[in-house]
N, C-alpha and C positions, 0 to 999 in steps of 0.2 A: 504494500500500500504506500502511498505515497504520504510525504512527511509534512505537506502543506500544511494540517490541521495543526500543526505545533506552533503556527505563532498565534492562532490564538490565545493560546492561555498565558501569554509572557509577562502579560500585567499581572498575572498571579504567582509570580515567583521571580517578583522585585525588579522589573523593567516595565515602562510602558511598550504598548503593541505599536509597530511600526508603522509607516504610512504604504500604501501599496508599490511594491517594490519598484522603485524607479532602477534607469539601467545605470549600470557604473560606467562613469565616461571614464575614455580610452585615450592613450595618448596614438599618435600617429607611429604606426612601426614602423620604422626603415630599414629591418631588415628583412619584410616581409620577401622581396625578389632576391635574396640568397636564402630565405630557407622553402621557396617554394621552388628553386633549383636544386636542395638537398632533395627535397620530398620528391621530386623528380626522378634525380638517381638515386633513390630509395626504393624507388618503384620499379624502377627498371633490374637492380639488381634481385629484386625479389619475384622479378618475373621470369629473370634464365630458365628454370627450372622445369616453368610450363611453355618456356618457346621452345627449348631442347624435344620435351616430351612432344608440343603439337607438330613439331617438324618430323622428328622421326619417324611418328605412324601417319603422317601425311604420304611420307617418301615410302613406307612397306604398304600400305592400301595400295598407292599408284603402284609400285614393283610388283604388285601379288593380280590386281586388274588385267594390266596391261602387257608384262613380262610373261606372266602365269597363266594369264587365260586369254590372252590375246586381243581383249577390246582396245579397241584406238584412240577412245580418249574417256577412261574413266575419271569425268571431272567427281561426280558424287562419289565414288568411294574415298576421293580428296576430302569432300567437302563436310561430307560424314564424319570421315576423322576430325577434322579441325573441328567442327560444330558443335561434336557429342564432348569433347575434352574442354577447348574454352579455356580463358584466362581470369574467370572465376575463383574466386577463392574457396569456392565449394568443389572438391576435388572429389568425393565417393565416390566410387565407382558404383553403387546406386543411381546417382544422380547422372553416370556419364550413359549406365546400362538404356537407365527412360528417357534421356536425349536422344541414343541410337534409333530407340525403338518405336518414340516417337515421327522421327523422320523416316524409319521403315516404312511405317504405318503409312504414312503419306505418301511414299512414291509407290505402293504398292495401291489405293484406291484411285490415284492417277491414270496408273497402267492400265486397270480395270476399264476407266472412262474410256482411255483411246483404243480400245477395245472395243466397248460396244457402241460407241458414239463420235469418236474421232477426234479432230484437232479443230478449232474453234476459238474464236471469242467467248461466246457462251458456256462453250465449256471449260474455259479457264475459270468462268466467275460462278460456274454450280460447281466443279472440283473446292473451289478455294473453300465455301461456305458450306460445304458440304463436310471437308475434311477437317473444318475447325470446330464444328459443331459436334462430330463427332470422337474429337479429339479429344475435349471439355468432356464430354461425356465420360469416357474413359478413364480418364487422369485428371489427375486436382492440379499437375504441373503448366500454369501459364510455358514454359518454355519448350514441353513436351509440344501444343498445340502449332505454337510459329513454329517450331523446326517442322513439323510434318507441312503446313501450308509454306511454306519455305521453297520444300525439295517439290512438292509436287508439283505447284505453281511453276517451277525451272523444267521437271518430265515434260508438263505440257506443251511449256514454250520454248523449248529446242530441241528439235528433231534428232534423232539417232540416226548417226550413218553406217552402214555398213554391216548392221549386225540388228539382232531380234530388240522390241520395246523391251523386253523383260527381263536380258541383261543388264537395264541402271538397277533393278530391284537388286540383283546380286548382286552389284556395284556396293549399294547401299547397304548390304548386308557385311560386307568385307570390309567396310570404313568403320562400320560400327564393332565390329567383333575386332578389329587392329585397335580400336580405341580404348573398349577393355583391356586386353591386352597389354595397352600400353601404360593402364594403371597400376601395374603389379608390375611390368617388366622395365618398366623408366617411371617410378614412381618419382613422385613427388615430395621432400621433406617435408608436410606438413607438421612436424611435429614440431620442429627448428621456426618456423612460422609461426606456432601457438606459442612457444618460448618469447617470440620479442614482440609480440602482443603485449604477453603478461606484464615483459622489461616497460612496458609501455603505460601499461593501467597505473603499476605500481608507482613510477616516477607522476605520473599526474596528477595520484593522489596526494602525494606526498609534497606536490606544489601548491595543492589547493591547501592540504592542511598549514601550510607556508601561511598561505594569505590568512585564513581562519586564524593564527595565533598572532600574525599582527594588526590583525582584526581589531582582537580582543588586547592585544597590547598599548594601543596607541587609541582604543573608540571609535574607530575608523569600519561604519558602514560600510564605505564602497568596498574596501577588500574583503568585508563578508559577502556580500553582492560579487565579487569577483570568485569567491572561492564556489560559493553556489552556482554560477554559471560554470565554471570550470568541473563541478562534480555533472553538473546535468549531462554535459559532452560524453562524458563518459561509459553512456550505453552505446553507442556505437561501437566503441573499442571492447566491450565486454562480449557483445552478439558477434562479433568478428573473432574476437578468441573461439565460442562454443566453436562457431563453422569450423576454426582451423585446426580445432581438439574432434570431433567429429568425423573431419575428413582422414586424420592422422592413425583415428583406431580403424576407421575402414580398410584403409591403405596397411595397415601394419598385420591385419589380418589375412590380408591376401597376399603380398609381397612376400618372395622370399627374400627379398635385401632390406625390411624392414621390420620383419618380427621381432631382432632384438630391441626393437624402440619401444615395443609393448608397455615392459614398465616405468621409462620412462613419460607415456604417456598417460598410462596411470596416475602419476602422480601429479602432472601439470596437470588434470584432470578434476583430482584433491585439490591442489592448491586455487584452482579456480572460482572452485564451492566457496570456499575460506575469503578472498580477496571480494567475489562477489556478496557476501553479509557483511565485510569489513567497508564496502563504498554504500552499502545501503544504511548502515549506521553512523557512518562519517557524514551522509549527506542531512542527518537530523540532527547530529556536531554542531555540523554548517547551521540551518535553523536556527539551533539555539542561539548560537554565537553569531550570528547578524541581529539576530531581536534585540541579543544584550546588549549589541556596539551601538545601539541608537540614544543610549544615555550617556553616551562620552567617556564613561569612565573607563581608566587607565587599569586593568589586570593583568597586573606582572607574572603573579602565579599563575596564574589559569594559561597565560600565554608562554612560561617556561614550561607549563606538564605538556602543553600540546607540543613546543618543540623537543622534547625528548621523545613524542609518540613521534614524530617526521624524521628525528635520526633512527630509530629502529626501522622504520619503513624503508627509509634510503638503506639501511644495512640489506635489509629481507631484499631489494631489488638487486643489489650488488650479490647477494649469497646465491640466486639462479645461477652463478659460475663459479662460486667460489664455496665448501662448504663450511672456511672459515669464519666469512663473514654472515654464513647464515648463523653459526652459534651465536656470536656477535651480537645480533638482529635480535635473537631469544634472551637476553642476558640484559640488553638496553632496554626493550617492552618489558623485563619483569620488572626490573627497578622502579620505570613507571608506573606500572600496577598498585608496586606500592604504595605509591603516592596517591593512590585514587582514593582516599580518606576524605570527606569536608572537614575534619578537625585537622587538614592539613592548611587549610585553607584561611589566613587571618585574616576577621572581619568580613567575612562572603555573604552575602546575601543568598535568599532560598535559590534567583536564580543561577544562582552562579554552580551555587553544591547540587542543582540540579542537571546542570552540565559537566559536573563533573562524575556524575552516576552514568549520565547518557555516555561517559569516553569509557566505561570498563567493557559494553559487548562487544566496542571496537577494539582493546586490546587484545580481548581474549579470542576474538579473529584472529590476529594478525600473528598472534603464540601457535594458531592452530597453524597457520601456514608457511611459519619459520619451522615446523615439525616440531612440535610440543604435542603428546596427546591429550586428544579436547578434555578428558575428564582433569588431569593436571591443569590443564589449561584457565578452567574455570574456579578452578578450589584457590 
């Protein structure tokens, strides 16, 4: 559920309720066109892996068509390939099987048409809305339906030379079976993928909890208004981990170059669970600590226990490579822990020892996912 309903009550635990949240102005970034050329070659290097794989079952579909069974120009078992794999971050071979099989589908009620009805204008436009309605029908996959109106809509409107209409159907069969294929046999790192996701969530979080404790150090609304906006972003990058934890145990299951990543994925898996209750209780942190900063007062405490909770964070993201700094990570969150007392707290109002209750589920996350067990975790 979502954590809006907490500023109501803020007048009742020693803050007035804020005014409706205005946006926190922004200075002008000048470094926006160098890091939107980092995130560029970011992109690009994180795509090799699926240009490699879509190129190489592009080149066996056409070698196995055109070498192997002699068609002269298997463009759809290219096109199959490329289509069913994609540059996606949803890599299953699930997902790449119902892409195939969806554009099966379709050049095979194509064939049908130029079969009993021919080639046509008209029949381009009762194949299209024929194969997409029954595409839907079939399958919950929007991507299932365009790939099948895709391929068929192309059977219709370019003639075959040289050889039977019913060759592109095999065509289309050999593009999509080299596609599976090429999920287990040039598989994808997906799991290397959910990895700097994770590196990703966790530094974000750990800059909003930035902004939250000088928030609260200095009275300073707008960087609680900054940190809240900065935790909202953060479902995007959490539904992009699942995809890249999802596609990773697909692939790890059927590959033999990646079953040993099994338990590795396992555990990004755990530590996901952990990281995703740790942003959804960080994000009513946030709450608290924007209602409180609209009464100006300066909270030294409250804004030192949060930065102790941001150096254990930044440990726990440095510990993904190191398992030093993961103990590190569990050793600086306990310390904290302890501190999460209100008679630690001199002269606190209820709101304040009420945010201070609100930062112990987020500890006791962030212990589960530095590998603490949860039952230790919480005592």
């Amino acid at each position: 559920k979502r954590d809006d309903h907490l500023v109501s009550d803020s007048s009742s635990c020693g803050g007035r309720a804020p005014p409706a949240a205005p946006r926190a102005s922004r200075a002008v970034d000048v470094s926006a066109p160098a890091a939107g050329v980092g995130a560029a070659f970011a992109r690009l290097r994180a795509s090799l892996p699926a240009v490699l794989q879509i190129t190489a079952a592009a080149f066996a579909a056409y070698a196995i068509a055109h070498w192997g069974l002699g068609h002269p120009i298997p463009f759809l078992a290219v096109t199959v390939a490329i289509t069913s794999l994609g540059l996606q971050r949803d890599a299953r071979p699930r997902r790449v099987f119902d892409t195939a099989l969806g554009i099966t589908f379709g050049v095979l009620l194509s064939n049908l048409s130029l079969l009993l009805f021919g080639r046509g204008v008209w029949q381009v436009t009762v194949v299209l809305a024929v194969v997409l309605l029954l595409a839907r029908l079939v399958h919950p996959s929007p991507g299932f339906a365009i790939g099948a109106a895709v391929q068929a809509s192309l059977v219709q409107l370019i003639p075959v030379q040289g050889v039977g209409e019913f060759t592109r159907l095999l065509d289309a069969v050999i593009g999509g079976a080299v596609a599976i294929a090429a999920t287990a046999l040039i598989p994808r790192n997906a799991s290397a993928l959910a990895k700097n996701e994770a590196k990703g969530l966790i530094g974000a979080l750990a800059q909003a909890l930035g902004d939250i404790s000088q928030a609260l150090r200095r009275g300073d609304s707008d960087a609680g208004l900054a940190a809240l906006e900065e935790l909202r972003m953060t479902q995007a990058t959490l539904d992009a981990w699942s995809t890249e934890l999802e596609s990773a145990a697909s692939i790890a299951r059927i590959s033999p170059f990646m079953r040993h990543h099994r338990g590795r994925v396992e555990r990004i898996a755990e530590l996901r669970t952990s990281i995703d209750l740790a942003t959804r209780n960080l994000r009513v942190v946030a709450r608290r600590a924007w209602s409180l900063s609209w009464d100006g007062r300066h909270r030294e405490e409250l804004a030192d226990l949060l930065g102790d909770i941001q150096s254990g964070m930044l440990e726990l993201q440095l510990g993904l490579d190191d398992d030093a700094m993961l103990h590190q990570s569990r050793q600086t969150l306990l310390i904290a822990a302890a501190r999460l007392e209100p008679e630690h707290l001199h002269g606190a109002q209820l709101g304040d020892s009420v945010l201070l209750m609100q930062c112990r589920p987020l500890v006791v996350d962030l212990l589960i996912a530095s590998g603490m067990e949860p039952e230790a975790a919480r005592t």
